[in-house]
C-alpha positions as CSV (number, residue, x, y, z in Angstrom):
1,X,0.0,0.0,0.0
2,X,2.7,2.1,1.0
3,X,4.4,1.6,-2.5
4,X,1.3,2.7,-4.3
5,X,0.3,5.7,-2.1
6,X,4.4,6.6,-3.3
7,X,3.8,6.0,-7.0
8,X,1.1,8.2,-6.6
9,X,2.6,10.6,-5.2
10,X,4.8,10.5,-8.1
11,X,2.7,10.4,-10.7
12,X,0.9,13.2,-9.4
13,X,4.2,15.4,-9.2
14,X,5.4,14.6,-12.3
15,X,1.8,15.7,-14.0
16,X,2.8,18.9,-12.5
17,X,6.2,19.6,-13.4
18,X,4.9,18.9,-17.2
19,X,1.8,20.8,-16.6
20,X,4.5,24.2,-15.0
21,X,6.7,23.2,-18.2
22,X,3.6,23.2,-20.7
23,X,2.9,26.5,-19.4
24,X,6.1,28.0,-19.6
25,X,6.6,27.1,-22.8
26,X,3.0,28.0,-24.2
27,X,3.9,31.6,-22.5
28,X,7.3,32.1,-24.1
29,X,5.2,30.7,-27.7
30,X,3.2,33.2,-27.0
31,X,5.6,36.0,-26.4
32,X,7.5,34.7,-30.0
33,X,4.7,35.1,-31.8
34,X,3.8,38.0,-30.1
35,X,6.9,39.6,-31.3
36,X,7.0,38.6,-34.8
37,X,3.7,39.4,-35.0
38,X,4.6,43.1,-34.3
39,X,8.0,43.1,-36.4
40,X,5.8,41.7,-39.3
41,X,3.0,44.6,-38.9
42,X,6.1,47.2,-38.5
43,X,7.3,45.5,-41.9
44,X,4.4,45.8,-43.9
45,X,3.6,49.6,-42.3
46,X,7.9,50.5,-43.8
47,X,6.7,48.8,-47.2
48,X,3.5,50.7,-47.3
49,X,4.6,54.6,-46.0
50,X,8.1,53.2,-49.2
51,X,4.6,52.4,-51.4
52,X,3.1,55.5,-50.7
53,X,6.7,57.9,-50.9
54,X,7.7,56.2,-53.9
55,X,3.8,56.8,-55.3
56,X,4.4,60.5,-54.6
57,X,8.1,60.6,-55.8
58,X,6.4,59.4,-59.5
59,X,3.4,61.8,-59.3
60,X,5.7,64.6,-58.5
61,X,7.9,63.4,-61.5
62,X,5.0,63.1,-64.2
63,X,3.5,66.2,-63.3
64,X,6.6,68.1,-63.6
65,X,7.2,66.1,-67.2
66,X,4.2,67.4,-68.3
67,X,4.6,71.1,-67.4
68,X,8.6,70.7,-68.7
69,X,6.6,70.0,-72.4
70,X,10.1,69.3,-74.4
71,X,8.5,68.2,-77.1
72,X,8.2,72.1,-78.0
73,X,12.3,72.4,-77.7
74,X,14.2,72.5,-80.5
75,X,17.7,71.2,-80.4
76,X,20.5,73.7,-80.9
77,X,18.0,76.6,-80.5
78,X,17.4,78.5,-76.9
79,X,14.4,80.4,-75.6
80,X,13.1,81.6,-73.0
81,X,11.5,79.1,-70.6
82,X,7.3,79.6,-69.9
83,X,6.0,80.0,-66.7
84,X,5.1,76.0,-66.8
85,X,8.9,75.1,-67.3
86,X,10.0,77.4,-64.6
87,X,7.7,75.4,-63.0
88,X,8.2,72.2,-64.1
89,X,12.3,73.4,-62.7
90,X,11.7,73.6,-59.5
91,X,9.4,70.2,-59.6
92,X,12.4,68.4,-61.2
93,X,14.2,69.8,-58.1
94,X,13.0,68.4,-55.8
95,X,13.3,65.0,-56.6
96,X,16.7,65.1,-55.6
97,X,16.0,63.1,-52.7
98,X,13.9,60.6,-54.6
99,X,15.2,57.0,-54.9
100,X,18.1,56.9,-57.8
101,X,16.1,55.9,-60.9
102,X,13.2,59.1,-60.7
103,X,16.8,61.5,-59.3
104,X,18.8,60.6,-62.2
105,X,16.0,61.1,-64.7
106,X,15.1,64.4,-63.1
107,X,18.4,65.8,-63.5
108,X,18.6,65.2,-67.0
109,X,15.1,66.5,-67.8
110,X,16.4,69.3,-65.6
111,X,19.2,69.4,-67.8
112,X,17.9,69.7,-70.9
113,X,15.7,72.4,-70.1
114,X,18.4,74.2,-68.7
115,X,20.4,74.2,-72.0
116,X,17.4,74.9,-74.2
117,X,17.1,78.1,-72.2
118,X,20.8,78.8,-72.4
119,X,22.2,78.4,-69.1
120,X,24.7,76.0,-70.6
121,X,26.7,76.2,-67.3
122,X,23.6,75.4,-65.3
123,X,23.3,72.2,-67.5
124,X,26.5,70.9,-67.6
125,X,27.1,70.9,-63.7
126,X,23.8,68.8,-63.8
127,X,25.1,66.3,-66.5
128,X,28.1,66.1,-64.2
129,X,26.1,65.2,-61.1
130,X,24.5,62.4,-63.3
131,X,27.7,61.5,-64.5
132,X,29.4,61.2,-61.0
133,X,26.5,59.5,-59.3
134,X,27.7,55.8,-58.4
135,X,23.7,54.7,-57.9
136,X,23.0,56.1,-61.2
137,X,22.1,54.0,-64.0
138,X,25.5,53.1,-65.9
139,X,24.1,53.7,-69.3
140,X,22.4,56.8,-67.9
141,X,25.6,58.1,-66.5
142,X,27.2,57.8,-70.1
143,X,24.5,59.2,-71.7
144,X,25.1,62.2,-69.2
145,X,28.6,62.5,-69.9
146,X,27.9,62.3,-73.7
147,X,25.7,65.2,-73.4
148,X,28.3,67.2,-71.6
149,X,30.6,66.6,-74.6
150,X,27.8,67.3,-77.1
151,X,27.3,70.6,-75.5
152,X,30.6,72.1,-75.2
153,X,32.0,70.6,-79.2
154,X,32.2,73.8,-80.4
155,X,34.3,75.7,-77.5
156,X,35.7,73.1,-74.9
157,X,39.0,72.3,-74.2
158,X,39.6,69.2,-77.0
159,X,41.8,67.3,-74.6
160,X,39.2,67.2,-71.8
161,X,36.4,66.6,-74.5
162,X,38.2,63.8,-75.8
163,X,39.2,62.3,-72.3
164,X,36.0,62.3,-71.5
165,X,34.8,60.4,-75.1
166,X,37.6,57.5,-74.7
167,X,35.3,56.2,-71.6
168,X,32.4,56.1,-74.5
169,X,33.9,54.8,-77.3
170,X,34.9,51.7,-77.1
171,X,33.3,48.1,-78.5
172,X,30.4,47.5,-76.7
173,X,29.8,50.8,-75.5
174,X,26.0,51.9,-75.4
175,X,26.7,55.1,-77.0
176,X,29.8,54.7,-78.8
177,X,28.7,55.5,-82.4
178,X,27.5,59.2,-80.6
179,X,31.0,59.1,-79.1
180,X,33.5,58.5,-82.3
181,X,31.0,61.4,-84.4
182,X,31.9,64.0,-81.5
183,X,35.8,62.9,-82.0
184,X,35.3,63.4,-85.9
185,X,33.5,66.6,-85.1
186,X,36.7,67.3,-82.7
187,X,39.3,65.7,-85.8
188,X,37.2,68.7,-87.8
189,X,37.4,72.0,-85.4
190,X,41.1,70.9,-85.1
191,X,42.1,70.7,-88.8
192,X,42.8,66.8,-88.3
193,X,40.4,66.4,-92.1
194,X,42.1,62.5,-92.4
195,X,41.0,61.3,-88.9
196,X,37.6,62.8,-89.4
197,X,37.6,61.2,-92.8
198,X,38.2,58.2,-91.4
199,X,35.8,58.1,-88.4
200,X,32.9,59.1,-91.1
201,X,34.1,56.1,-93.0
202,X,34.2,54.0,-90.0
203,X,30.2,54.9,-88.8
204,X,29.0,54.7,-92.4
205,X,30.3,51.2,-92.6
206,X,29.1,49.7,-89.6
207,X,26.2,47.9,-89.4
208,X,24.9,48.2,-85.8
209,X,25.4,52.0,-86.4
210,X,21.6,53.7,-86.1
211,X,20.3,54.8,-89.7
212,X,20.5,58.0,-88.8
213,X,23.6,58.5,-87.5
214,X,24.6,56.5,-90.7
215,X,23.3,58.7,-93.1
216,X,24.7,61.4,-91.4
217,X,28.0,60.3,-91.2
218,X,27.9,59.4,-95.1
219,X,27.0,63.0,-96.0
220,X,29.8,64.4,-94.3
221,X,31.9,61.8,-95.8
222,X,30.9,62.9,-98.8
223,X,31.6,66.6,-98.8
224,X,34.6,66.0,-97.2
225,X,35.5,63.7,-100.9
226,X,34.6,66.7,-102.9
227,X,36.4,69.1,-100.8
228,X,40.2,67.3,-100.0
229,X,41.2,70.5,-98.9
């Protein structure tokens, strides 16, 4: 009797040991899910108020696209910019603390309505910033540093210009054929008439060459033919 009155006694202890263990560990389930219940609810809340800057970011950026209106700028010419490009401007501005994509893209619209209104200075400094900014899209910054070439062909220092087109040129590039018609342009201001003659050669001969630029290239060539001199 005594033996079973002991086993009892045992068995009942040991129910409650598990039963203080079951609820211990229930409790610190509880308090697990508790907290990732709470870091997942602060995770979704980041994603949305990043949905809802980014959703703003674009909306600021479209708007200010639409007021910009480039489709009325003609290249090589300058005007004065209307009241809905000024506006447009400062939009574009801005965005300068947007996320890298909507930043680059607003500098360059930026840009281009900086040089259309003359304020060449203004435009290169933001092709620079485009150029320069390591989060930037690569082609994006080539296409910046292109433009900065483009802009000063006619007056820039022809060492720094062409510096800057031996980073654009080369096999593979995205804008390379761009690049070796500003060197000929270049091989042209600086009296070099055979290296520009051969550059022309080299773009109307290439196939992957836009049509364009192709034709382009083959007029010059040709004038420069019937002109040696």
């Amino acid at each position: 009797m005594a033996d079973d009155i002991f086993r009892e006694v045992d068995d009942d202890l040991r129910a409650e040991r598990l039963r203080a263990l079951a609820r211990r560990y229930v409790a610190a389930a509880v308090a697990v899910v508790a907290v990732a219940g709470a870091g997942v609810g602060g995770w979704q809340y980041h994603a949305w108020r990043g949905r809802q800057a980014d959703r703003a970011w674009a909306a600021t950026y479209f708007t200010a696209l639409h007021a910009a209106d480039s489709s009325q700028i003609v290249p090589g010419e300058t005007a004065r910019l209307t009241p809905q490009q000024q506006d447009a401007l400062k939009r574009f501005a801005t965005l300068d603390t947007a996320p890298p994509g909507l930043r680059t893209l607003a500098r360059l619209e930026r840009a281009a309505l900086l040089a259309s209104s003359g304020d060449t200075r203004g435009a290169l400094s933001l092709w620079t910033q485009v150029a320069d900014d390591g989060a930037a899209d690569p082609q994006l910054r080539s296409l910046a540093s292109l433009l900065w070439v483009q802009r000063q062909i006619d007056d820039g220092d022809p060492a720094t210009l062409r510096s800057r087109l031996t980073t654009l040129d080369g096999v593979g590039k995205p804008w390379r054929a761009l690049a070796i018609e500003c060197e000929a342009m270049l091989d042209l201001r600086q009296g070099r008439t055979a290296d520009a003659r051969r550059r022309f050669a080299q773009l109307s001969a290439e196939a992957d060459v836009p049509d364009g630029l192709r034709s382009r290239a083959g007029g010059l060539l040709q004038t420069l033919n019937a002109s040696p001199s």
